[in-house]
N, C-alpha and C positions, 0 to 999 in steps of 0.2 A: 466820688471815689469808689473805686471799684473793691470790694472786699480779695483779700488775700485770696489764693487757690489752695485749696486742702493739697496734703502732701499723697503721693500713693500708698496704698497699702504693699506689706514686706510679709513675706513669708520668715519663719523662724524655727529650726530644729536645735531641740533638744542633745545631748551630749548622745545618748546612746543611738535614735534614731541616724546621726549623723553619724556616727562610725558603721551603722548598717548600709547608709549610703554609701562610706569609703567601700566593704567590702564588697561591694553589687562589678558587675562587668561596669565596664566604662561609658558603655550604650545605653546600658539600663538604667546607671546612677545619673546621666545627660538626661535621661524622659524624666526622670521621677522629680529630675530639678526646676526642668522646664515646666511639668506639670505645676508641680509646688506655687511656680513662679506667676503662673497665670491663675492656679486658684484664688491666689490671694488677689489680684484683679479684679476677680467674677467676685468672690467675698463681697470685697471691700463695696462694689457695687451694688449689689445686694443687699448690704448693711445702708447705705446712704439713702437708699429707694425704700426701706422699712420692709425689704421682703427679704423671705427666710433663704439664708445662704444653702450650697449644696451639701448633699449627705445626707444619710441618714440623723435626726438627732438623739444625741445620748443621754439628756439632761432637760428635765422641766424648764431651763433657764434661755435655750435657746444660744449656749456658749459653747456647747460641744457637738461635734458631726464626727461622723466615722465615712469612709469614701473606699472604694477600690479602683485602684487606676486602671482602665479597660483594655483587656485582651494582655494585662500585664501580672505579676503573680505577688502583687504590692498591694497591701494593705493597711492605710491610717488610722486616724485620731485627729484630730485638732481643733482648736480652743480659738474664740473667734475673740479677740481684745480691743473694742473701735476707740478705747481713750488712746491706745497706740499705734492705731492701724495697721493691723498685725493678727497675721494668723500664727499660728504656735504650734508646732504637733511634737508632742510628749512621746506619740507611742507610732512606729512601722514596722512594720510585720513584712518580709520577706520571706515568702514560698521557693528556697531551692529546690 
């Protein structure tokens, strides 16, 4: 019998970064989603292979990255959680 198939990893914003997304233009707050979307992809991939996810890291533990989305005026945070497959980002910073 074939073992279960792990579930994919979810990206996850926090209440404020996520009203930072509501106010971005609508193009902008589309990338930053899509981004999100596939970082926790490349993550989660990274975390299964035992190699260090992207970003800079912030934390001896190897649970936080910081990232700037390129050619965009966006800047994260986020908290890498594999019991729940899940990235998390507490803090983005938008440059109007």
């Amino acid at each position: 019998m074939n073992p279960r198939p792990r579930g994919g990893w979810t990206a996850w914003t926090e209440e404020i970064p996520a009203r930072t997304l509501l106010e971005m233009p609508p193009d902008l707050s589309k990338k930053v989603v899509n981004f999100l979307s596939a970082l926790a992809l490349e993550v989660g991939g990274a975390i299964d292979r035992g190699r260090q996810p992207p970003g800079d890291p912030m934390d001896d533990l190897g649970s936080r990255y910081s990232l700037q989305i390129g050619g965009e005026p966006v800047v994260f945070e986020y908290l890498v959680l594999p019991e729940l497959r899940e990235i998390r980002v507490p803090v983005l910073v938008w440059f109007r």
